[in-house]
N, C-alpha and C positions, 0 to 999 in steps of 0.2 A: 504494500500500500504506500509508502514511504516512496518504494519508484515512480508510482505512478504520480502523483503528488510534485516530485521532483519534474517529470513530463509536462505536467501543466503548469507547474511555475517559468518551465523554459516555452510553453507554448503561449501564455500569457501576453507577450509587448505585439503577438502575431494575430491576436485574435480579431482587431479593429479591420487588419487589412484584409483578414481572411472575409470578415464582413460583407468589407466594399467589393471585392471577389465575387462573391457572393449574388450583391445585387448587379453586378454588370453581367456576369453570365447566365443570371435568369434576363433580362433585357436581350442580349447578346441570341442567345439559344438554351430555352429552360429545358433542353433534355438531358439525362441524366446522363448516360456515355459520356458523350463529348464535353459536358461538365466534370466530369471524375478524371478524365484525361486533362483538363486542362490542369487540372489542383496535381495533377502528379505530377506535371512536368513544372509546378510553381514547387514545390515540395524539394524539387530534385535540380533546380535552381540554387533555391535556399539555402540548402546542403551545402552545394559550392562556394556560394558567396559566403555563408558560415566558415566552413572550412578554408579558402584562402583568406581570408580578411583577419581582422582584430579580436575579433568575435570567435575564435578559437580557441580564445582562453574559458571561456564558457563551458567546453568541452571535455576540458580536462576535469571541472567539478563533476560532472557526468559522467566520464569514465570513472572517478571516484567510488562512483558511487555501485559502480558494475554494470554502467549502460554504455552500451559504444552507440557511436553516434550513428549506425546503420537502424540501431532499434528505437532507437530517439528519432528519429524523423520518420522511420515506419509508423511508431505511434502515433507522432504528429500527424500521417496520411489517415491513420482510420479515423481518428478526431474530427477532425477535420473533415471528412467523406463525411462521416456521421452528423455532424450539425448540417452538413450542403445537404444534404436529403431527404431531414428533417426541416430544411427552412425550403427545398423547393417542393414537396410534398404539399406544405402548408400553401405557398404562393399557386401552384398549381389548382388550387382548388378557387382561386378567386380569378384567375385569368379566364 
């Protein structure tokens, strides 16, 4: 529980933007594939820019802690999916 906990305090500063994500891809195309592709390839982005930047050092408290950062951003992905399908589920019912 303690990992998971540690998961959403490092997904926490990403949740805003995951949001706005959110609402442009239901505007964009509210189906759900090409929506879930899009958030993988934002996820696996992240990753990189994570990993080569400053932001690195974040990383290492995570490895700390026994999460390498493949399982840290995998969680981030089902999270993540998990709110986008729950917010276009919802939104699909009023469009």
């Amino acid at each position: 529980m303690q990992r998971f906990g540690a998961i959403l305090l490092f997904y926490k500063p990403y949740v805003f933007w995951s949001f706005i994500i959110n609402i442009v891809l239901t505007f964009i195309s509210p189906q759900l594939v090409p929506a879930i592709l899009t958030k993988l390839f934002l996820i696996i982005l992240l990753w990189f820019i994570v990993k080569e930047s400053h932001e690195k050092r974040k990383l290492v408290f995570y490895n700390n802690l026994g999460i390498n950062s493949l399982r840290l951003f995998s969680m981030l992905f089902i999270i993540d999916v998990c709110i986008m399908v729950v917010f276009l589920s919802f939104i699909k019912v009023f469009i």
